[in-house]
C-alpha positions in Angstrom: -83.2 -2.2 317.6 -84.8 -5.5 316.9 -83.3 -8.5 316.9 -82.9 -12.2 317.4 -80.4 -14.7 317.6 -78.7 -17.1 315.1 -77.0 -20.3 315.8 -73.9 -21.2 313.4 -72.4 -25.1 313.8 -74.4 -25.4 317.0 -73.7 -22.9 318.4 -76.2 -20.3 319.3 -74.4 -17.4 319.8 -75.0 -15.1 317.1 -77.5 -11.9 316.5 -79.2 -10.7 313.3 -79.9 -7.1 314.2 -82.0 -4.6 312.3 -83.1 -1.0 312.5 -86.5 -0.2 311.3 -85.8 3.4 310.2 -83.1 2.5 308.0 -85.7 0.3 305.3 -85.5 2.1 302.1 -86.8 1.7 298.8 -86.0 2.5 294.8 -86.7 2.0 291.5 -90.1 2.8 291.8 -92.9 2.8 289.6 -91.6 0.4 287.2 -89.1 -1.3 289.1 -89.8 -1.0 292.4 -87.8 -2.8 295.4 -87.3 -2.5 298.6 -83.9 -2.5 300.6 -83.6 -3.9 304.0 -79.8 -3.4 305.4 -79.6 -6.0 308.6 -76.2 -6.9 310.8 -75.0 -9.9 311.5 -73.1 -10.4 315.4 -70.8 -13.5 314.7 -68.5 -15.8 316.6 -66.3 -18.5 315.9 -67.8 -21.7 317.4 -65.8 -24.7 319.0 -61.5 -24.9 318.8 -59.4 -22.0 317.6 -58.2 -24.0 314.7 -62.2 -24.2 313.2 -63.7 -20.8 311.4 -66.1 -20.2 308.5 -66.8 -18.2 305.9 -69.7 -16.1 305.1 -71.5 -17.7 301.8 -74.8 -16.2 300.7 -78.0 -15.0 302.5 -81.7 -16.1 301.1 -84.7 -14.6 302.4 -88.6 -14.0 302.2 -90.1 -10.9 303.0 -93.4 -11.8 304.8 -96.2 -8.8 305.9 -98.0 -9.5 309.0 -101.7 -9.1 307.8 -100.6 -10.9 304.2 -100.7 -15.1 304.3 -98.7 -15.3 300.9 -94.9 -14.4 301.0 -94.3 -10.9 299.5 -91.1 -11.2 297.9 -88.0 -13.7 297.4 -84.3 -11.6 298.3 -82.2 -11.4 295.5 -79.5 -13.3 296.2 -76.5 -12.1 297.8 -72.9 -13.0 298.2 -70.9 -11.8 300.5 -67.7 -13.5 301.5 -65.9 -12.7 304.6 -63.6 -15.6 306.8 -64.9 -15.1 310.2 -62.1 -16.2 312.5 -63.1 -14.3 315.6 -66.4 -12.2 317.1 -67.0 -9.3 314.3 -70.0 -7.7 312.8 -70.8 -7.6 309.3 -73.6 -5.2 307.5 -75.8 -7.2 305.0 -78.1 -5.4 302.7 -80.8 -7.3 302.0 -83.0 -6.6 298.3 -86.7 -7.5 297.9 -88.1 -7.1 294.4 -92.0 -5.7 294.5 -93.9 -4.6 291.7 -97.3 -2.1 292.1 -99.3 -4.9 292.6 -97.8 -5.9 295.4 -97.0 -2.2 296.8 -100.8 -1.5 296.6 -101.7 -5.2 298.3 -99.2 -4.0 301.3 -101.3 -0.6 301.5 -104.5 -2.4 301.7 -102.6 -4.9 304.3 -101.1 -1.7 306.7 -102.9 -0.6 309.2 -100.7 2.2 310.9 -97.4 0.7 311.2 -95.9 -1.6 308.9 -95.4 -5.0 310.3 -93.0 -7.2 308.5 -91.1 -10.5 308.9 -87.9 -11.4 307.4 -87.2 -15.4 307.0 -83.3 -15.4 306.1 -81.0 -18.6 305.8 -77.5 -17.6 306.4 -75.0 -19.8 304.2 -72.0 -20.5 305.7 -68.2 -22.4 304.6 -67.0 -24.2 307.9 -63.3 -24.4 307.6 -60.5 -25.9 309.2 -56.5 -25.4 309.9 -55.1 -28.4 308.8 -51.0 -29.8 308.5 -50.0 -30.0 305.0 -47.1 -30.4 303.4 -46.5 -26.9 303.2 -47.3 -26.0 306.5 -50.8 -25.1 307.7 -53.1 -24.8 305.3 -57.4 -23.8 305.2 -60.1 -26.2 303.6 -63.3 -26.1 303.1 -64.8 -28.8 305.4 -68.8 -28.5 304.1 -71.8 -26.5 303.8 -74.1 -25.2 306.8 -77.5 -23.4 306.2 -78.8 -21.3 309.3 -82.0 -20.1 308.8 -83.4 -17.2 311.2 -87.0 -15.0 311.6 -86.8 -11.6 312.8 -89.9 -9.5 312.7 -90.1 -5.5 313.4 -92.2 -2.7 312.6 -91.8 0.0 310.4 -93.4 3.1 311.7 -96.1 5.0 309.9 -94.8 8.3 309.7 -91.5 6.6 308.5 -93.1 4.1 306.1 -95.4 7.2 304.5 -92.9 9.9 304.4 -89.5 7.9 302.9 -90.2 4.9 301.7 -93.5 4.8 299.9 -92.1 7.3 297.7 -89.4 5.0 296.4 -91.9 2.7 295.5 -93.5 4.8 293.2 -96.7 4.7 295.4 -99.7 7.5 294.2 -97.9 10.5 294.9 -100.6 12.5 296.0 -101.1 13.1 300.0 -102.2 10.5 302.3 -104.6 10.7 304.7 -104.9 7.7 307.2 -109.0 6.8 307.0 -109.6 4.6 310.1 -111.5 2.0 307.4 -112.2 0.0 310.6 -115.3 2.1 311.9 -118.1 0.3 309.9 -120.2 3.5 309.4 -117.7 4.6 306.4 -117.3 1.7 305.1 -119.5 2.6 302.0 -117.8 6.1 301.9 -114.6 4.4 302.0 -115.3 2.0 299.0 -116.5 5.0 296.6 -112.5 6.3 297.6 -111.2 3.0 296.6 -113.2 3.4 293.4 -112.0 6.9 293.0 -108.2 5.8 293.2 -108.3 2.9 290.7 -109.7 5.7 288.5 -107.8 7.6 289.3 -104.4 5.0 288.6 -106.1 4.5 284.8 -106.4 8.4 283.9 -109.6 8.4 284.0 -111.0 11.7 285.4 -114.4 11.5 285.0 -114.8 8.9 287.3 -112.9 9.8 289.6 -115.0 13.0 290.5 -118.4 11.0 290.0 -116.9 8.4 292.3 -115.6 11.4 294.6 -119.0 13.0 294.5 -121.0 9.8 295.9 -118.6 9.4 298.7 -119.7 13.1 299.3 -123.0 12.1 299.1 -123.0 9.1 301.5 -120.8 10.7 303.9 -123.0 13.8 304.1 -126.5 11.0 304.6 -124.0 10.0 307.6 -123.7 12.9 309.2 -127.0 13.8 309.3 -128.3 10.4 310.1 -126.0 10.3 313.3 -126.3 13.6 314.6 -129.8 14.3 313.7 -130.6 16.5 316.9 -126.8 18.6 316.0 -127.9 21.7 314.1 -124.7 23.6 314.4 -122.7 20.6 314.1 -124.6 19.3 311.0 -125.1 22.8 309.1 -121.9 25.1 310.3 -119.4 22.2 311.3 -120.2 19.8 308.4 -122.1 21.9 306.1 -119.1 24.5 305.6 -116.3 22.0 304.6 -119.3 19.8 302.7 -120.3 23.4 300.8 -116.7 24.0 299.7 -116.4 19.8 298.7 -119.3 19.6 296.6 -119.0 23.1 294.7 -115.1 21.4 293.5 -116.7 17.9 292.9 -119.3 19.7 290.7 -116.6 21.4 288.1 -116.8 19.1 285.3 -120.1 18.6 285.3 -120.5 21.9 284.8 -117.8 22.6 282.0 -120.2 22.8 279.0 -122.0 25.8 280.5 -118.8 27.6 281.1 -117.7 27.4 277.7 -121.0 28.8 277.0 -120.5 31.9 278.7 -117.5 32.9 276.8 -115.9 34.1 280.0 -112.4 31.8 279.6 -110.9 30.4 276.2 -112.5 27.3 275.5 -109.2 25.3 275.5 -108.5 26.3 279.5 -111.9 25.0 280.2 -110.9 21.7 281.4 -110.3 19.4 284.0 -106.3 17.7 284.4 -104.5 14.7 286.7 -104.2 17.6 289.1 -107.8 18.9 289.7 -108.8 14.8 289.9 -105.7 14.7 292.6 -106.9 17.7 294.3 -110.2 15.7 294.8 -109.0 12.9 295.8 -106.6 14.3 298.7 -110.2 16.6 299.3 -111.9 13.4 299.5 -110.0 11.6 302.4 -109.4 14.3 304.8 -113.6 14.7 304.5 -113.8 11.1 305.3 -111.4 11.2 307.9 -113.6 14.4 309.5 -116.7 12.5 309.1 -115.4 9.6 310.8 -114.5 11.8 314.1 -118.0 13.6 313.7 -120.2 10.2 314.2 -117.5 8.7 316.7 
């Protein structure tokens, strides 16, 4: 489990803890935030008669490959008179909005690297004589502010939290983008998924079909001397790609044939979500063909 330490009044003997797999996320697409629960080790610095009191916690959520700061924490209150070592959860609540869920995408590469920059708000407080008998004040205000950074892992991030966020819901298929051969390939995708974000399916099987197109040049360019790998390897799961990618530039000719009703004669989100989930995992095997 991550952590790091946290120093309270001087005294440098607290932890802020956090477990990676226990980032969660909700209210997406429209409201979209992520929750990051984190525990706090504390002690009591200094003479028995001098304790504090949880305030508030303030945060930024930074990502590793992203200059700007993602989010601000909404703050938090949490109360609680620490007079002795204890632990104390904290759930901490970034808000995002699809912009920035699709900027972190672009930003992750495999694991999902993130920094928290917190400011714990503390009370000190002191036992003092009154006339009454002992009683607690408030002696003043302390801010301690703390990094942490940890990693969210892939599988993880992909599987339970994207979800939350209201991220494209079709399957995702992790296109090493870094191999500069498929980078043209890749930017048709891109293409493909904006188009795919607006409705708009035309596009997105045009789009589709280039990246087919370029990726299939690839290929062939790479492996020129390959025959089996080029026309049984690639050429079967190209075959099966392009006949799909075709379908709705064929539609008018179908409806000519009178062989369906004309009103099932169509193409939907899902057929232009098909393709796209088609698209990748062709991408991805092209990429391993011309390593």
């Amino acid at each position: 489990m991550p952590e790091t330490g946290i120093g309270i009044s001087g005294y440098a003997g607290g932890r802020v803890r956090v477990e990676p797999t226990n980032v969660k996320a909700e209210g997406g697409p429209y409201f979209p935030r992520l929750i990051i629960p984190i525990q706090l080790d504390l002690t009591v610095p200094g003479q028995p008669q001098q304790f504090y009191s949880t305030v508030a916690m303030e945060g930024g959520l930074y990502i590793s490959d992203l200059a700007p700061r993602v989010s601000d924490a909404i703050a938090s209150m949490n109360a609680y008179v620490v007079r002795s070592s204890c632990t104390l959860p904290w759930q901490l609540e970034f808000p995002l909005d699809p912009f920035r869920v699709d900027a972190i995408e672009v930003a992750r590469h495999g694991d999902l690297k993130l920094r928290l920059e917190l400011v714990l708000i503390i009370g000190n407080m002191n036992r003092v004589q009154g006339g009454q008998g002992n009683i607690e004040v408030l002696t003043g205000l302390e801010r301690s502010p703390v990094q942490l950074s940890f990693d969210v892992p892939q599988s993880y991030w992909v599987g339970k939290v994207l979800p939350g966020l209201g991220s494209t819901k079709y399957f995702l298929v992790e296109v090493p983008t870094s191999n500069h051969h498929i980078t043209s390939a890749w930017a048709l995708i891109e293409k493909a998924e904006t188009a795919f974000g607006r409705w708009d399916t035309k596009a997105v099987f045009a789009h589709c079909r280039e990246a087919g197109t370029a990726l299939t040049t690839l290929v062939e360019k790479q492996h020129p001397g390959k025959a089996f790998l080029r026309d049984e390897r690639w050429g079967r799961a190209v075959k099966e790609f392009n006949h799909f990618a075709s379908l709705d530039l064929h539609l008018e000719d179908i409806r000519k044939k009178a062989t369906y009703s004309a009103d099932d004669v169509k193409i939907e989100k899902m057929d232009a979500e098909c393709l796209l989930i088609f698209t990748k995992a062709l991408a991805k095997y092209a990429e391993e063909l011309v390593r």
